[in-house]
Each structure stands twice: as structure tokens, then as C-alpha cells.
C-alpha positions in Angstrom: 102.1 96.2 77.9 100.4 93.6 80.6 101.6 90.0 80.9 98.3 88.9 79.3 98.9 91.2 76.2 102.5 90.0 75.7 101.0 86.7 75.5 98.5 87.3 73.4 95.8 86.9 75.5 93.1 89.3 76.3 93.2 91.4 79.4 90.5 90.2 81.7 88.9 93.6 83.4 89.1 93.9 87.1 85.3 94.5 88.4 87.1 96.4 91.3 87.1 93.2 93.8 90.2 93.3 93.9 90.1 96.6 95.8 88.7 94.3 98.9 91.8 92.8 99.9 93.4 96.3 100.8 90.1 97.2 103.0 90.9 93.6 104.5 94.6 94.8 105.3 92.8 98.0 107.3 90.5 95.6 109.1 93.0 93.3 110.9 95.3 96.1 111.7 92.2 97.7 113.7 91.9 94.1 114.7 95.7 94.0 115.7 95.5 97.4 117.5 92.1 96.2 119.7 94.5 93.4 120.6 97.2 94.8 121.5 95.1 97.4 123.6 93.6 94.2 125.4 96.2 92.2 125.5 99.1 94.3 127.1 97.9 95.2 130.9 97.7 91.7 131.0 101.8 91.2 130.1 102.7 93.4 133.3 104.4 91.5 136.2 101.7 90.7 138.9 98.9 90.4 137.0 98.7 86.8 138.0 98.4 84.8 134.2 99.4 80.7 134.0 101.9 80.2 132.1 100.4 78.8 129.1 98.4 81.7 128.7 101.2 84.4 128.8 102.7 82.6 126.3 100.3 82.9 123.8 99.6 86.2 125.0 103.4 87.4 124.7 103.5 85.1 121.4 100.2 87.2 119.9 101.6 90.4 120.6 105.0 90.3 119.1 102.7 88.4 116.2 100.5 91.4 116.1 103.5 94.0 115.9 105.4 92.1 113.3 102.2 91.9 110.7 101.5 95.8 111.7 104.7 96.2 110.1 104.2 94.1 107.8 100.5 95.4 106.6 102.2 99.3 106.4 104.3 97.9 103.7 101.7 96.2 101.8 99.4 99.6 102.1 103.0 101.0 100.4 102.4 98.9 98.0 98.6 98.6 97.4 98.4 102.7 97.5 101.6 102.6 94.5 99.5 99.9 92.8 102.8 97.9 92.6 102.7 94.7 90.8 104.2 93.2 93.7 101.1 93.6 95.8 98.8 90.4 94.9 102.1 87.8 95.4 103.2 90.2 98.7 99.6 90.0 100.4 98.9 86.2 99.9 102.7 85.7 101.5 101.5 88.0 104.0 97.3 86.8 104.2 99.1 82.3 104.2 101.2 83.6 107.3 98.2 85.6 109.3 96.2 82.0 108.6 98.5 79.8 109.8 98.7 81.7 112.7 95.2 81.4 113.3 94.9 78.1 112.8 98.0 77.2 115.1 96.4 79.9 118.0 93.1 77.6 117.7 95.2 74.5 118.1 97.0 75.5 121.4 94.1 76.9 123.0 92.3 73.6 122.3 95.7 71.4 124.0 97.1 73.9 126.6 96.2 73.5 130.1 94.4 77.3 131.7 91.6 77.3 127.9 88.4 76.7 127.8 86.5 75.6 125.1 85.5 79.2 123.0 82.7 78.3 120.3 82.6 81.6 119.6 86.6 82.4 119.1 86.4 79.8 117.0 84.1 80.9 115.1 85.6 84.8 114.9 88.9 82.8 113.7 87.1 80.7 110.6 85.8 83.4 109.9 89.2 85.4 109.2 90.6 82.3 107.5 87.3 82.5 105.2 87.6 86.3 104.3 91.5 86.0 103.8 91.1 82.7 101.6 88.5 85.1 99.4 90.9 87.6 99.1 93.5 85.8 97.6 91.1 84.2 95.3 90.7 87.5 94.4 94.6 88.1 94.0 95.1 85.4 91.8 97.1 85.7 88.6 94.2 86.3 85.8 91.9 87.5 88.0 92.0 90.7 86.7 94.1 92.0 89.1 96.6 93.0 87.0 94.4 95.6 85.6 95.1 97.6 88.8 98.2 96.7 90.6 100.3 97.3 87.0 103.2 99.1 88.6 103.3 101.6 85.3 101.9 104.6 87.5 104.3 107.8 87.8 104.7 109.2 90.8 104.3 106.4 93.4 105.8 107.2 96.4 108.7 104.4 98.3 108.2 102.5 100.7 110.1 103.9 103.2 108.0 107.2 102.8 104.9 105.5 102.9 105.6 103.6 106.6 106.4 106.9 107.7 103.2 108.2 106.5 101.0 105.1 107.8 102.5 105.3 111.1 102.0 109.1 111.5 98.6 108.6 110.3 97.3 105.7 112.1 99.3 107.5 115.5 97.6 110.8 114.7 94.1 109.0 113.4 93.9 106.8 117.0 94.8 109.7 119.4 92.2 112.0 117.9 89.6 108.8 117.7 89.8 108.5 120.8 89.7 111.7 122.1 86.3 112.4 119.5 84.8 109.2 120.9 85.8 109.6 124.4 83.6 113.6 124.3 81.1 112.2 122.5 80.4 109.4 124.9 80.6 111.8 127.6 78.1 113.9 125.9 75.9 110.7 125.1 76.2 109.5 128.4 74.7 112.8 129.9 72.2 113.8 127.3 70.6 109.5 127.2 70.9 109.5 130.7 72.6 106.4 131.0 72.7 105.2 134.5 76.3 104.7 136.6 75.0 102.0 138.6 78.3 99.5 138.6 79.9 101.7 136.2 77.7 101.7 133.0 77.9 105.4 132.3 81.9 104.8 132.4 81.7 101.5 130.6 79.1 103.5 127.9 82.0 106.1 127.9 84.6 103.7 127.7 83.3 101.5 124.5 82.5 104.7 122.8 86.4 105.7 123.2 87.4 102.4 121.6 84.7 102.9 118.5 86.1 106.8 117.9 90.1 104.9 118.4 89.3 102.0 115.4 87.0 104.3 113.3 90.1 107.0 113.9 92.9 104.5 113.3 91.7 103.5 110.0 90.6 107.0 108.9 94.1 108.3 109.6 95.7 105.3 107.9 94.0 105.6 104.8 94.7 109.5 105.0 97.8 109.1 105.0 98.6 107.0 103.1 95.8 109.0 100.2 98.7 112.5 100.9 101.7 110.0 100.4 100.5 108.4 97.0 99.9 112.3 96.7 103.2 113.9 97.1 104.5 111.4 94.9 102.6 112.3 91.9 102.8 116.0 92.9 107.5 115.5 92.8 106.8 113.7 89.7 104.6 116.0 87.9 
């Protein structure tokens, strides 16, 4: 028996929104993992950054990391449909805003930024999306319609990091590899020109498309077969 029924109200249906804050969680860990990607040559003695800037670089990747983590678990619990998920993600969703909000701030007081209309932007924008979704969290919602924590077979935590980190490994290596042969093989058959490195470049962005597009494929894979085997032991 839900919450609502104990109290004697009637349980409001989900219309399935509430399914968009776990698609959110996939989105900034491919968000995360571009980051990271871009982010750590730069960390590497020599390559010459003021110090205000590998701060916040050093500060965004051990961010990035620990909401990685972070995000595995709440996939646990999203793919368990745990009734812990809705107050778990908008602990998780207030922390990844304030974040934002305090990244925007330094850039806009440090010495070594420039103005960035446009990072500025991308950041309301994740602010926006991540207020939305835990709008769509909230208690009587109709949330509770899907993360009830009643379903048999949902497989632990522990087991589902190991899964979502084994997927998302396995997912990006392969990604990559599928996009990097594909650009290759685009590159050839559009003839795209090498003048200054475009046909590399053109090989190069398609490698990072097959890398997000694999990362999030093998994520949601795995974490699809962990949910899985649980049910299966419990049958």
C-alpha cells in the first residue's frame, strides 16, 4: 500500500515524466566524461595554465569524478525503482546546481576568464533542466507510482556500480572504436579535404560522437542485464 493510499488519498498516476530525470542522469555523465576527456591534457605539468584556471580545472575534475560515482548509484537505484530515488537525485541534482552556479561565479571574478555568453548560457540551461526534474520528483507528483521499492528481484547497489562501470567502460571503448572506422570511412567515401587537418579533425569529432552515443548505450545495457539477473535469482 502507497503513502497516498494509507492516507486515504487517491494515488495520482505517473504520466511517465518522471522517467526523464533518469535520462537526465545519463546526459551529464556523457557530459562529465566529454569533460574529463577535455579537461585532463590540460592538468599535465608543462602545459603552461594560470593558476586560477588549473584550479577550477583540477576543482571540475575531481567534481566530475565524484558525481560519476555518485550518478552509478542513483542509476542503482532508478533501475531498482527504489523509493529512495526522487529524495536521492534532488540531493544529488541541488549539489550539481550549486556547483554550476558557484563555477559561473569564479569565472566571472578570477583573473585568466573571459566573459563566455555562451557557457553561460549552456550552464542556465542545466540549472533549468535539473530544476524541471525535480519538479517532476516531487512528493505527489506521481512519482511514487514508479519508484515504489515493492519490486522483487532488484539487484544491490554494489552489483549495479559494477555493472554501470563495466558498461559504460565497455560501451566508450567500443563507441569509439565504431565512430573512429566510420569516420575513417566517411572521411574517404565524402571526400573530405585534409587541408589543416579537416579529414583528421572530421575523424576525430566522429570518434567522440561513437564514444558519448557508446557510453550511454553501454550504461543503460548494463545496468537493463543487472535489474535482469536480479529478477532472474529471485524468480
Amino acid at each position: 500500500m502507497t503513502t497516498n493510499e494509507q492516507a486515504g488519498r487517491p494515488e495520482r498516476a505517473d504520466s511517465g515524466l518522471s522517467y526523464v530525470p533518469v535520462a537526465w542522469v545519463v546526459v551529464t555523465m556523457a557530459m562529465e566524461v566529454r569533460g574529463l576527456f577535455g579537461i585532463w591534457p590540460a592538468l599535465f605539468p608543462g602545459y603552461g595554465l594560470p593558476q586560477s584556471v588549473a584550479v577550477l580545472f583540477w576543482a571540475t575534475s575531481v567534481f566530475d569524478v565524484v558525481s560519476l560515482l555518485w550518478s552509478f548509484f542513483l542509476l542503482g537505484l532508478a533501475f531498482g525503482r527504489s523509493a529512495r530515488f526522487p529524495r536521492q537525485f534532488t540531493i544529488w541534482q541541488s549539489a550539481v546546481i550549486v556547483w554550476l552556479v558557484c563555477v559561473q561565479a569564479y569565472a566571472l571574478v578570477a583573473p585568466g576568464f573571459a566573459f563566455a555568453p555562451r557557457a553561460l548560457a549552456t550552464a542556465a540551461g542545466e540549472i533549468a533542466i535539473g530544476l524541471a526534474c525535480i519538479y517532476l520528483l516531487r512528493s505527489g507528483g506521481g512519482a511514487e507510482a514508479i519508484y515504489t521499492g515493492q519490486g522483487g528481484g532488484r539487484p544491490g547497489v554494489i552489483v549495479s556500480l559494477l555493472f554501470a562501470a563495466l558498461g559504460l567502460l565497455l560501451g566508450t571503448a567500443v563507441g569509439a572504436a565504431v565512430g573512429l572506422g566510420v569516420g575513417s570511412l566517411l572521411a574517404e567515401g565524402l571526400d573530405v579535404g585534409c587541408f589543416e587537418g579537416g579529414c583528421a579533425y572530421f575523424v576525430l569529432f566522429a570518434g567522440a560522437v561513437g564514444l558519448l552515443v557508446g557510453a550511454g548505450a553501454g550504461l543503460v545495457l548494463a545496468l537493463w542485464l543487472a535489474v535482469r539477473r536480479g529478477r532472474r535469482r529471485a524468480a
